[in-house]
C-alpha positions, 0 to 999 in steps of 0.5 A: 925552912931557910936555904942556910938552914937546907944546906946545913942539914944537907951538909949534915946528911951527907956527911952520914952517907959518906959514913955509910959509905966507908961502912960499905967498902969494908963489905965489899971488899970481903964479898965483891962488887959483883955480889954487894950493892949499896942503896943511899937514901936521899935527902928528900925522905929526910927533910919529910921526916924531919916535916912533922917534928917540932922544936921541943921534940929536940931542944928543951931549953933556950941554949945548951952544948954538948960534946956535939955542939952549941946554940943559944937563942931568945928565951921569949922566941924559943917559949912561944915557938917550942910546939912550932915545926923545927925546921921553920924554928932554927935560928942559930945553925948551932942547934943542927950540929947540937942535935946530931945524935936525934938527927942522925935516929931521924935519918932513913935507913942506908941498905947494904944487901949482900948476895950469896948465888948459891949455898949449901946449908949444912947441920950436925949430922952431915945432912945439907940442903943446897939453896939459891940466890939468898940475900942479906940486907944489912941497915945502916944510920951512918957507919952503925948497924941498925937492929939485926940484919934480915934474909931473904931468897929470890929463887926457891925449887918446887919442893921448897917452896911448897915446904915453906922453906926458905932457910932454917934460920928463918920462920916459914915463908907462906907458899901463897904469898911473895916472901918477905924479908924476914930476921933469922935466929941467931942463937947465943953464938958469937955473931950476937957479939959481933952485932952488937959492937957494931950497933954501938960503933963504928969498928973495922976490925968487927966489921971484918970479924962479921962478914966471915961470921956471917958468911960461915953463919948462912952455910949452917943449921943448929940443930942444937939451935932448933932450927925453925925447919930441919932441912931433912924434913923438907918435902914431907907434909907437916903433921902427916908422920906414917907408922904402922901402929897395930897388927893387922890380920887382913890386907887386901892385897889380892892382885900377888901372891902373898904367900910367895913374897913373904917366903922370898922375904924371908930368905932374901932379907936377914931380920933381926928379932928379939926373943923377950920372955919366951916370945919373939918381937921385931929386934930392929927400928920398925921403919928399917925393917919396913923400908928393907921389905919394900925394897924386897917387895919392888924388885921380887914384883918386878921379877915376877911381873917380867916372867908374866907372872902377874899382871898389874904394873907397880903403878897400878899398885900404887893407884891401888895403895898396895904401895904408896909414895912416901918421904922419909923424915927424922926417922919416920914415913911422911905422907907427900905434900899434896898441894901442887896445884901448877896454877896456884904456883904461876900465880906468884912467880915471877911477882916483883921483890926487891931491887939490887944493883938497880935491877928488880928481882923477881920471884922465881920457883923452879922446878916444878916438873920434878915434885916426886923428887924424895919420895920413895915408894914402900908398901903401904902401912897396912901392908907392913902391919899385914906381913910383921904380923904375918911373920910373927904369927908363924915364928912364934907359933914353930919357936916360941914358948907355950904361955905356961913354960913362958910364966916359969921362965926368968925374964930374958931378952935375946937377939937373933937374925933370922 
């Protein structure tokens, strides 16, 4: 390559980056300094870019023009060196300003990363998850978009890092490897519009339009959307949905008086049956019912255990599975997770991620002293189907129709509060 030849593709390298850089300013001016960085390639990664192309891969004849440009060069010279290296075959500069649109494919990619510290994701349903030092890379050739952007977080607490999430817009990260940057889901709303423009052109007015797009985007789930995870579900291990299933008519349960408790419940706690063909079923959301009981249950043991009425604590119940840890998700009872290995955790925190305003951010899990955080103790589910069964027994045994007066019944269904 000829020094005329560096300095015009320098020339038009430079002009790309002055691009990428008025680009850049409408970004920062939205978001701040502070909490924007723009990361310029250099004119090495694309001098080796350009290294392996040949002449043919740009020019398909001895001269041309375009909206770009013109060259022309000897028909013998471009037929013996159209399979020859581009850089080593310019002989009019012409040929650079004319190939302006594959150069510019050819350029590296400028990074515009954009800093949210902290944010509140939020869905439908009021329901939020608060979540830390998300960043959103923004690639550029020149003042246009290139592809989609892509997120990624640097600061996870303990509970969402072994839940794999990162944001629900984004697929699971892996709990034994450093997170990646990864493209988010961006649905059919607006936002698609709004990128697409800016794939295309170079408009103000859109840039503007996407940085509050984007800026109201990361504070939502779709639920409509389906997110990749619902922030409810978070620290509840996936697959492993609790429910009382069958009537049980045993429950070894040994170390209270069974008796007592469930006469407490049922004065205590209001419950609602159904009354369905002469007989009487559980009239309320089955997990309501068992979460009330549990409630019942704690407190009445506490009671009991403070006037030295039994012995046990209520954790050694919990190690004796009487009651059982549990995290209430989408209407249903989740076993905990149960890798919490601290070692497995040390062993990628603090690993290197990417860098912004010249500094290197580290991975960062916090937090892991607090890995009960959202669960809440219930009895466990044999102790449910023990007790309903229990209840149900006695009620339809004094209320309920004998089989005989229930086949002449018309078929009803009532409701009652007990």
């Amino acid at each position: 390559m000829t020094e005329e030849v560096r300095n015009k593709l320098r020339e038009f390298f430079e002009a790309r980056l002055e691009e990428s850089r008025i680009f850049y300013a409408v970004i920062r001016d939205y978001f701040s300094e502070r909490l924007t960085d723009l990361q310029l390639p250099n004119f090495s990664e694309f001098e080796r870019r350009l290294g392996d192309r040949r002449l043919e891969y740009f020019i398909g004849r001895a001269s041309d023009s375009n909206r770009y440009g013109r060259y022309s060069m000897d028909e013998d010279y471009y037929r013996t060196h159209r399979s020859s290296f581009f850089v080593n075959s310019i002989t009019d500069l012409g040929i650079i300003d004319y190939c302006t649109m594959l150069l510019t494919e050819e350029m590296p990619d400028t990074n515009i990363l954009i800093k949210f510290p902290e944010v509140r994701v939020t869905n439908e349903q009021d329901r939020s998850v608060n979540i830390k030092d998300l960043y959103v890379q923004l690639r550029l050739t020149g003042n246009k978009m290139r592809g989609t952007f892509r997120m990624i977080r640097t600061t996870y607490d303990v509970i969402q890092w072994l839940s794999r999430y990162s944001h629900s817009h984004i697929p699971r990260i892996s709990s034994s490897d450093v997170p990646s940057w990864s493209s988010p889901c961006l649905g059919t709303g607006p936002l698609n519009t709004t990128l697409s423009r800016l794939r295309e052109v170079y408009d103000e007015e859109f840039l503007g339009l996407f940085c509050f797009e984007l800026s109201k985007y990361v504070t939502v789930e779709s639920l409509a959307g389906v997110p990749y995870i619902k922030l409810e579900s978070i620290g509840a291990n996936n697959g492993s949905y609790v429910t009382p299933f069958s009537y049980r008519g045993y429950w070894d349960a040994v170390c209270f008086p069974m008796d007592e408790f469930v006469k407490h419940f049922l004065k205590s706690v209001p419950i609602k049956f159904s009354y369905v063909n002469g007989n009487y079923a559980l009239g309320e959301p089955l997990l309501d019912f068992w979460i009330k009981m549990s409630n019942c249950f704690i407190n009445w043991y506490n009671d009991m255990y403070r006037q030295g009425e039994v012995s046990y604590t209520l954790q050694a119940l919990e190690r004796r599975h009487i009651v059982d840890p549990f995290i209430i998700s989408e209407g249903k009872a989740c076993t905990p997770i149960s890798d919490t290995s601290i070692e497995h955790i040390q062993s990628v925190n603090h690993a290197d991620m990417f860098i912004f305003k010249g500094v290197m951010q580290k991975l960062n899990i916090e937090g892991t002293n607090n890995l009960n955080q959202n669960q809440s103790i219930l009895l466990s589910n044999r102790g449910c189907e023990y007790i309903l069964t229990s209840i149900l027994k006695l009620i339809n045994c004094k209320y309920g129709r004998t089989n005989s007066e229930e086949g002449e019944a018309e078929p009803s269904k009532k409701c009652f509060y007990l």
